[in-house]
LOKETOR-914883 format. One record per residue (C-alpha): residue in three letters; chain; x, y, z. Coordinates in steps of 0.02 Angstrom, whole numbers, padded with zeros to 5 digits. Example, Ala and Ser with C-alpha at 12.3 -4.5 7.8 and 13.67 -1.06 7.14 Angstrom:
# LOKETOR-914883
  lumza  vexlo      c1      c2      c3
    Ala      A   00615  -00225   00390
    Ser      A   00684  -00053   00357
# end
This chain:
# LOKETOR-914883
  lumza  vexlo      c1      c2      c3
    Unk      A   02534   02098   00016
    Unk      A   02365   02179  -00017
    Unk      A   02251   02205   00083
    Unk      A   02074   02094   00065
    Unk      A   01964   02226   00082
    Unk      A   01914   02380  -00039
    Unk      A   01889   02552  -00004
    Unk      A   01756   02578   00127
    Unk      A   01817   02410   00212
    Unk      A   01706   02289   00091
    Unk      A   01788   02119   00068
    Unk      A   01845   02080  -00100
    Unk      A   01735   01984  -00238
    Unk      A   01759   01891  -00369
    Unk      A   01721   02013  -00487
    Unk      A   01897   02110  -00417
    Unk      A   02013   01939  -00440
    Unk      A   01929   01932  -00616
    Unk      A   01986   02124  -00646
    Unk      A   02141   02100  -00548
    Unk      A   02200   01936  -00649
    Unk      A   02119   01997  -00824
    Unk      A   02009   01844  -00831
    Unk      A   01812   01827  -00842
    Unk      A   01711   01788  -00648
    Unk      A   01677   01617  -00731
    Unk      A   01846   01574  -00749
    Unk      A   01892   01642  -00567
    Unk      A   01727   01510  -00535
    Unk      A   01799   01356  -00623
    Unk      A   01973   01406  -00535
    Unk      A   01870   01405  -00357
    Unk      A   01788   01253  -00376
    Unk      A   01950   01145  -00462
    Unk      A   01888   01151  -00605
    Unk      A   01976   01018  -00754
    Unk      A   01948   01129  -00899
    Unk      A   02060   01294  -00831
    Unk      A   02232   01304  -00907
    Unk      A   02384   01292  -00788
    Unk      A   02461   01457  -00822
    Unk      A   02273   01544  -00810
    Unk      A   02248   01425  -00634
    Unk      A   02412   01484  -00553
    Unk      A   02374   01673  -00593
    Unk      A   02192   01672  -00510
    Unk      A   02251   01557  -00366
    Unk      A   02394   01712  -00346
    Unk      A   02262   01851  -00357
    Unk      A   02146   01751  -00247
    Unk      A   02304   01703  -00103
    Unk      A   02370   01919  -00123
    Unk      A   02181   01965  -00080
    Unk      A   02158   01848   00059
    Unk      A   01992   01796  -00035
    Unk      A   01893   01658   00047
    Unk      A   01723   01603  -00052
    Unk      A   01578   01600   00036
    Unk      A   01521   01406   00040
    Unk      A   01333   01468   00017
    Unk      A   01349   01571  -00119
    Unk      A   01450   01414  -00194
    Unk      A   01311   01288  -00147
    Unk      A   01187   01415  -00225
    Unk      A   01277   01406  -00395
    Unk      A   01298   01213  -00393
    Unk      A   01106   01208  -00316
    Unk      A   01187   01108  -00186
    Unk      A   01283   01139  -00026
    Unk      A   01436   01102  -00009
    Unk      A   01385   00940   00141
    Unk      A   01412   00755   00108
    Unk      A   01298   00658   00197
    Unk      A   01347   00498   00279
    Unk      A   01172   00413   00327
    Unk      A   01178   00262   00453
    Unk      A   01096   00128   00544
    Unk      A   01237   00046   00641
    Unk      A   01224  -00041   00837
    Unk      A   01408  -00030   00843
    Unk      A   01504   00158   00875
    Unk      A   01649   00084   00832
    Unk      A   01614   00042   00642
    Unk      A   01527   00218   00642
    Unk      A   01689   00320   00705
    Unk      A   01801   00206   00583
    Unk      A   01677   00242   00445
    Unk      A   01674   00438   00474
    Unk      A   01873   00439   00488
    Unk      A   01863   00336   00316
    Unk      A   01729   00457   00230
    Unk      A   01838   00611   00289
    Unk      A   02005   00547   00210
    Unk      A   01894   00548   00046
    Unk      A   01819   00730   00031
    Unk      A   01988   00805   00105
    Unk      A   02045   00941  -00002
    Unk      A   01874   00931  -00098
    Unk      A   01798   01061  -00018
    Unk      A   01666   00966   00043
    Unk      A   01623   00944   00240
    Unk      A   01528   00790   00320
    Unk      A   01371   00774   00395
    Unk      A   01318   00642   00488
    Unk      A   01147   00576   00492
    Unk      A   01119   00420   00607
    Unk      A   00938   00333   00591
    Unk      A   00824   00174   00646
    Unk      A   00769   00092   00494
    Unk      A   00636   00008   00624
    Unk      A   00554   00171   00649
    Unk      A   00397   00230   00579
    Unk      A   00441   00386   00517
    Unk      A   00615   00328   00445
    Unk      A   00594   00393   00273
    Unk      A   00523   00532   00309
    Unk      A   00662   00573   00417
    Unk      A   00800   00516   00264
    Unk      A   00696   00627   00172
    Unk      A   00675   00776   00257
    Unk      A   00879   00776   00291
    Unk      A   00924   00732   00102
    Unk      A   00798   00888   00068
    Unk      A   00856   01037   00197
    Unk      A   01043   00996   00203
    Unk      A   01028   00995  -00005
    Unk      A   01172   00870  -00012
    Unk      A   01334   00852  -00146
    Unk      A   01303   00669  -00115
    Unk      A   01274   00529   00015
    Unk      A   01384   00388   00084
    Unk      A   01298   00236   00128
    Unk      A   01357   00107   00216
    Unk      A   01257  -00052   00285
    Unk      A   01122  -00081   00324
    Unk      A   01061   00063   00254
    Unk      A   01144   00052   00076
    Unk      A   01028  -00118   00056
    Unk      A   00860  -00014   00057
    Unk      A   00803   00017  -00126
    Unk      A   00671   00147  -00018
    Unk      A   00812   00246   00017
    Unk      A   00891   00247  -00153
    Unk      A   00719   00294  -00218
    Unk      A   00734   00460  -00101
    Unk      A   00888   00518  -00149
    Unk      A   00854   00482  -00357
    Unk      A   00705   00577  -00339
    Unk      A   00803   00726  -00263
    Unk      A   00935   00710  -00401
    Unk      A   01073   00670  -00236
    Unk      A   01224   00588  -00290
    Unk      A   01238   00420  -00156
    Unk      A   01404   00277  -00160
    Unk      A   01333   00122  -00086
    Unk      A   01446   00015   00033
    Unk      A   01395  -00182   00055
    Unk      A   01442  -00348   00045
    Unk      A   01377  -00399  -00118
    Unk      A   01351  -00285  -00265
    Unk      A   01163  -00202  -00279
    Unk      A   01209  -00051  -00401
    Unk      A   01321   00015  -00555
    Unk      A   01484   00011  -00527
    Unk      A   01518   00203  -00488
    Unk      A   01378   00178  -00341
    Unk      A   01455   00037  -00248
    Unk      A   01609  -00010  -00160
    Unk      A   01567  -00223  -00113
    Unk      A   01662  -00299   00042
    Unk      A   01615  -00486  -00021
    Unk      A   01581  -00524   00174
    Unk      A   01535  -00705   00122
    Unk      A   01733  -00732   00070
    Unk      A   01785  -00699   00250
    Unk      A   01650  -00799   00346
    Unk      A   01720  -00945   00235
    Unk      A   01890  -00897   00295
    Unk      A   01856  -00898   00475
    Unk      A   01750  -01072   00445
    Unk      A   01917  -01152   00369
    Unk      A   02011  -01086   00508
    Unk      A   01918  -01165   00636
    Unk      A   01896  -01343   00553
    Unk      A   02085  -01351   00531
    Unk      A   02123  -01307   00707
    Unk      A   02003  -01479   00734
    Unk      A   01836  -01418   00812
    Unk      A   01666  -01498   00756
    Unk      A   01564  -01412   00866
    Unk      A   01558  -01250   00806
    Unk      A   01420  -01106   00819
    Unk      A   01380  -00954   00741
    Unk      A   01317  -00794   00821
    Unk      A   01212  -00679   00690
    Unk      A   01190  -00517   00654
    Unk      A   01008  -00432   00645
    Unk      A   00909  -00494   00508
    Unk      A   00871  -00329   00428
    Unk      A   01072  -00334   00375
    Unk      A   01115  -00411   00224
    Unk      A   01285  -00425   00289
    Unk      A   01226  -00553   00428
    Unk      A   01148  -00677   00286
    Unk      A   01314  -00658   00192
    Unk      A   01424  -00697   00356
    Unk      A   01316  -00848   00395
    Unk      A   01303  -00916   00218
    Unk      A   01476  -00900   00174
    Unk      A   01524  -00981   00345
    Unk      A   01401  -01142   00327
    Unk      A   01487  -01137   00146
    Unk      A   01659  -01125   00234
    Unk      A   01614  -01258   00341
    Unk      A   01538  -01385   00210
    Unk      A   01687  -01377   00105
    Unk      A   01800  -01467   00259
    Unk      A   01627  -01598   00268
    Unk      A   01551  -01501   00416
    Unk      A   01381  -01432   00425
    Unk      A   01306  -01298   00529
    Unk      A   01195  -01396   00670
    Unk      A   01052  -01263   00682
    Unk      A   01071  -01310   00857
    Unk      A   01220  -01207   00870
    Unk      A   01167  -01049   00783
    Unk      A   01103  -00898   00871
    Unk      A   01017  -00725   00824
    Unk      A   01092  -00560   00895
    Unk      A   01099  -00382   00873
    Unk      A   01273  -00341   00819
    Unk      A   01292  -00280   00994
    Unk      A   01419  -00334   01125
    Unk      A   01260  -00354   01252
    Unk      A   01152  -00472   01140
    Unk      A   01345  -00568   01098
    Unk      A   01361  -00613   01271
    Unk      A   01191  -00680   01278
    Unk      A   01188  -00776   01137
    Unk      A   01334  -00847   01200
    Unk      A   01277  -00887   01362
    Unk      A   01137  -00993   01288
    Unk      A   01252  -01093   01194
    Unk      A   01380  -01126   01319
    Unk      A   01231  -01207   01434
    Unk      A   01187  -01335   01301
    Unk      A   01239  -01481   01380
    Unk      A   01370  -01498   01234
    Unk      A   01407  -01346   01230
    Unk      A   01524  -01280   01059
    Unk      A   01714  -01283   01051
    Unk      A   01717  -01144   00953
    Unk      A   01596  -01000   00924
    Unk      A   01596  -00872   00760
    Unk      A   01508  -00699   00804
    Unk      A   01449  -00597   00643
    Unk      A   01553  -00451   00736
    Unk      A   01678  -00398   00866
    Unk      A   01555  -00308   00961
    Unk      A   01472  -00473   00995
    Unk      A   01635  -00590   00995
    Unk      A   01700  -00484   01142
    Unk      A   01515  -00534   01216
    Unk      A   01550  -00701   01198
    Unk      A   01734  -00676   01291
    Unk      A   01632  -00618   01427
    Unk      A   01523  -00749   01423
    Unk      A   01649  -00874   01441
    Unk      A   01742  -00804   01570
    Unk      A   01570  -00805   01675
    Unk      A   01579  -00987   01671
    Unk      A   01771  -01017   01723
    Unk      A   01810  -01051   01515
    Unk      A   01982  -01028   01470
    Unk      A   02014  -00942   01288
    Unk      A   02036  -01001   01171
    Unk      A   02094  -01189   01267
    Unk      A   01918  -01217   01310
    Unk      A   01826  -01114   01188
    Unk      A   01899  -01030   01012
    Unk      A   01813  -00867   00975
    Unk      A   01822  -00776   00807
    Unk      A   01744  -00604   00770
    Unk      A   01726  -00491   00612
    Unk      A   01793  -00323   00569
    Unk      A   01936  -00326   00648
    Unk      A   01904  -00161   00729
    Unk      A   02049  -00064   00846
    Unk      A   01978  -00164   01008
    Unk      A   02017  -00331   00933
    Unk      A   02203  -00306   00952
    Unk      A   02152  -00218   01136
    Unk      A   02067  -00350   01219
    Unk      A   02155  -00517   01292
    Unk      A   02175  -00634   01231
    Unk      A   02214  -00535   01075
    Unk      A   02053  -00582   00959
    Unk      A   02071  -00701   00816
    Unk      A   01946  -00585   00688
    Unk      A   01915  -00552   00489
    Unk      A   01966  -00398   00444
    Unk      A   01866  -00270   00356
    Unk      A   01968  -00116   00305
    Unk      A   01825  -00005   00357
    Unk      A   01919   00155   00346
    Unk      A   01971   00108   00176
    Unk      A   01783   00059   00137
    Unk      A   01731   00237   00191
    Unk      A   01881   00330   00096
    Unk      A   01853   00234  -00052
    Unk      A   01668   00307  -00054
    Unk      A   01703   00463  -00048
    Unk      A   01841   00472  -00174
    Unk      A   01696   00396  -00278
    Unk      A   01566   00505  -00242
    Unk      A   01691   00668  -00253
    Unk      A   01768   00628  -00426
    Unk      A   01703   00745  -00523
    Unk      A   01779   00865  -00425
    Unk      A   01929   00814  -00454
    Unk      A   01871   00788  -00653
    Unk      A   01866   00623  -00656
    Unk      A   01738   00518  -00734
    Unk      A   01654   00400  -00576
    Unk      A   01593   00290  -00725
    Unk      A   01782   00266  -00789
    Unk      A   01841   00219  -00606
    Unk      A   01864   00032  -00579
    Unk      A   01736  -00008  -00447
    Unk      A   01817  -00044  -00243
    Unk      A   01821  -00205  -00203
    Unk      A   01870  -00286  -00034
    Unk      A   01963  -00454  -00017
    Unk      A   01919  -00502   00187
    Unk      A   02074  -00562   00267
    Unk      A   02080  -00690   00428
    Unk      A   02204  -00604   00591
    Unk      A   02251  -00747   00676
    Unk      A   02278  -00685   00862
    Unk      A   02274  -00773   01030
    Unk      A   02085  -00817   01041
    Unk      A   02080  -00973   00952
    Unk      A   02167  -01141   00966
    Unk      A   02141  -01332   00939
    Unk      A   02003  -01405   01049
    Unk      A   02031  -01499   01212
    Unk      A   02073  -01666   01193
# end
């Protein structure tokens, strides 16, 4: 095999695997960044040239010809680390073999200097394209930023907000429903519902489409029995304590998540409550602790690695010459897991 480097111990260039395989350096270019429009036979010489030399291409000189580097951004806003690390694992199935590495930019969409902060990492990091998922895919001030920077973005959340090649929708209304049918057919009619943070448009979809869920079995939501939280398992098991000292207390409690449904596990348990004989509890997500804790939570499932994957193959097809308009656009069908943490009320 020959050796990488030239005379004089320079590494070689793509000017030598263009001399070497009797192409032009634009072709060796196209060939280097997977290129659609190189023929096969041309694409397996320069790959052969390029494999004999050893010749690795310098990511910033790549980024300089694109204008871009070679990053993809994943900005977030997210109480819960594990919908982050799921997400991340999801986004990095997506970009694999596209050349493209991940970047992570976590954020407070509460804070003052927000933006400026979204901008100023969209700006220095000069980004191949963004993957959002909520909350922060539902701020149009956002989506300004990275249009007026020319960044490619996919948008993740529960009802569509874009064109199709921007979003991937998770139509979290469809499982709140689910878990609200679940519950009325198991026979509880006192049933609450634990919220996510307002600033989500996820929590107004999990609470509509529950009260909807509900009201088609002739039950309705007692405002009583409905609680704000964070989307945290802290702010869960408060919630839940509040509503378990009502002096008729619920049967059955629905957290927006399973960060906060684990919260109301511990609530329970603080009071001598057996689950799910003395209270049902149903989360959403259905991330790896649901299957962990005991009893074994009772959850809608969100394929949130798939969400994140899905994303990225969106935002990366043009590298691999496809046409993101042409792709059909992601959609996710929510699921109930019935586990161990809900049964038929007490007699």
């Amino acid at each position: 095999m020959s050796d990488s480097r030239r005379p004089g111990g320079k590494p070689s260039t793509i000017n030598d695997i263009a001399r070497i395989a009797g192409v032009s350096k634009k072709t060796v270019s196209r060939v280097i960044n997977n290129s659609p429009s190189v023929r096969e036979e041309t694409r397996r010489r320069v790959e052969g040239v390029i494999a004999e030399l050893g010749f690795t291409p310098d990511p910033q000189a790549r980024g300089l010809a694109f204008r871009r580097s070679f990053l993809a951004g994943m900005i977030y806003d997210n109480p819960s680390p594990n919908y982050v690390v799921n997400m991340q694992q999801g986004i990095l199935d997506g970009v694999r073999g596209s050349g493209l590495e991940l970047v992570v930019h976590p954020c407070d969409r509460a804070a003052p200097d927000f933006l400026d902060n979204v901008r100023a990492f969209v700006v220095r990091q000069k980004l191949f394209g963004v993957v959002m998922p909520p909350s922060v895919s539902e701020d149009e001030r956002v989506i300004a930023i990275l249009e007026a920077a020319e960044t490619p973005y996919v948008r993740i959340a529960s009802v569509s907000l874009d064109a199709p090649e921007r979003m991937v929708v998770t139509h979290d209304s469809r499982g709140a429903a689910r878990a609200a049918r679940h519950l009325a057919e198991l026979g509880h009619r006192r049933i609450a519902f634990i919220s996510g943070p307002e600033s989500f448009r996820s929590s107004h979809e999990r609470g509509r489409g529950f009260a909807e869920g509900l009201a088609a079995h002739g039950l309705t939501l007692d405002p009583a029995y409905v609680r704000k939280a964070a989307y945290t398992f802290e702010t869960g098991a408060a919630a839940a304590a509040e509503l378990l000292a009502l002096p008729e207390p619920p049967t059955a409690i629905f957290a927006g998540n399973d960060e906060m449904a684990i919260g109301v596990m511990k609530a329970a348990r603080d009071r001598g409550l057996d689950v799910p004989f003395d209270l049902s509890i149903v989360g959403f997500d259905d991330l790896p602790m649901a299957s962990r804790v005991w009893p074994n939570l009772t959850t809608v499932r969100l394929p949130i690695r798939d969400m994140g994957r899905m994303a990225a193959e969106k935002l990366t097809a043009g590298l691999r010459g496809l046409d993101p308009a042409t792709l059909e656009q992601p959609e996710v069908d929510p699921s109930l897991v019935v586990r161990d943490s809900t049964a038929p009320p007490r007699a």
